[in-house]
C-alpha positions in Angstrom: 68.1 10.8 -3.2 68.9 13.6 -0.5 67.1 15.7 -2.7 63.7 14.0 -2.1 63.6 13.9 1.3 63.0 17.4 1.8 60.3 17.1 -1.1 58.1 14.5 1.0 58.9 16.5 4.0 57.7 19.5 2.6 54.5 18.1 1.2 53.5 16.0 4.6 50.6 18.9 5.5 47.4 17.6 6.2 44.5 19.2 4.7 40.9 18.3 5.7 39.2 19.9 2.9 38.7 15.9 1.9 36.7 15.6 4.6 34.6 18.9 5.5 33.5 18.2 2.2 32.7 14.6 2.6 30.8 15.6 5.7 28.9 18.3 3.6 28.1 15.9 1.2 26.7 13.2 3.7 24.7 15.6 5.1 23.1 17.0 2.2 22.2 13.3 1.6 20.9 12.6 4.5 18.5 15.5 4.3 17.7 14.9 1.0 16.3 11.1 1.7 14.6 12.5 4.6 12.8 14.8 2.8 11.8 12.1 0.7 10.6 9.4 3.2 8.8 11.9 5.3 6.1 12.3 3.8 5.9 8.9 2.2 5.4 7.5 5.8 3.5 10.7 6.5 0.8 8.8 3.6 1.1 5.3 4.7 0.1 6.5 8.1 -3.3 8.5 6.7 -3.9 5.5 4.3 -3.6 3.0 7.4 -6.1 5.0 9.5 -8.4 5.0 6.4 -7.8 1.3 6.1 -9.2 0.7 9.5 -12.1 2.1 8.8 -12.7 1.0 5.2 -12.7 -2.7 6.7 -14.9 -1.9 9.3 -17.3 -0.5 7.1 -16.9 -3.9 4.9 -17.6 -5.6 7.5 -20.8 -4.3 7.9 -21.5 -4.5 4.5 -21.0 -8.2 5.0 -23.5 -8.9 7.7 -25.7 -6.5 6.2 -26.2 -9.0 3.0 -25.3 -12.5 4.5 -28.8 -12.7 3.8 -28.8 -12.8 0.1 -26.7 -15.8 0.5 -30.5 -17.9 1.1 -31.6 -16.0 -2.6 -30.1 -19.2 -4.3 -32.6 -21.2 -2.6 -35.4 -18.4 -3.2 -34.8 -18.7 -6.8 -34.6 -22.4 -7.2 -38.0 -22.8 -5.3 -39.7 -19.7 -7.5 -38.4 -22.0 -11.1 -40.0 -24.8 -9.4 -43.3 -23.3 -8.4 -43.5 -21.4 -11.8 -42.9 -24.8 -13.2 -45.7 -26.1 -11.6 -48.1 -22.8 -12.3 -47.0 -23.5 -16.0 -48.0 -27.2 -16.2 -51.3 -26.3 -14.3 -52.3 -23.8 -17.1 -51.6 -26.4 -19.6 -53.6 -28.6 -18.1 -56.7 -25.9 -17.7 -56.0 -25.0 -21.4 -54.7 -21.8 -20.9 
């Protein structure tokens, strides 16, 4: 047992290769995922200016047909006057 005292002794050195290493490692990490997410955000920032003017040119596109929403009613009374221009002809014998 005297014999390993002086062993564990001996062998108590610190050595903070463990860590620089660790350190190196996180870093190189760290860049990595930044290099990555940079230019993701760098898109979602040009696709959400694009996006703001995509929808206001949609909303334009709205108003600019909310009118063909009375077609409906255009074609209903056309069927119905053609119906009538139908049953006068057949009447005239035509």
């Amino acid at each position: 047992m005297t014999h390993a005292l002086p062993a564990l002794a001996a062998g108590n050195t610190t050595s903070t290769f463990g860590w620089i290493l660790g350190y190196v490692i996180g870093g190189v990490i760290v860049l990595v995922v930044v290099a990555l997410v940079v230019p993701i955000l760098m898109l979602a920032r040009s696709i959400g200016k694009e996006a703001q003017l995509i929808n206001g040119e949609v909303t334009k596109a709205v108003h600019n047909t909310a009118a063909l929403g009375g077609l409906r009613t255009t074609i209903e009374h056309a069927t119905i006057i053609i119906g009538g221009l139908q049953r006068g002809r057949a009447r005239l014998g035509g």
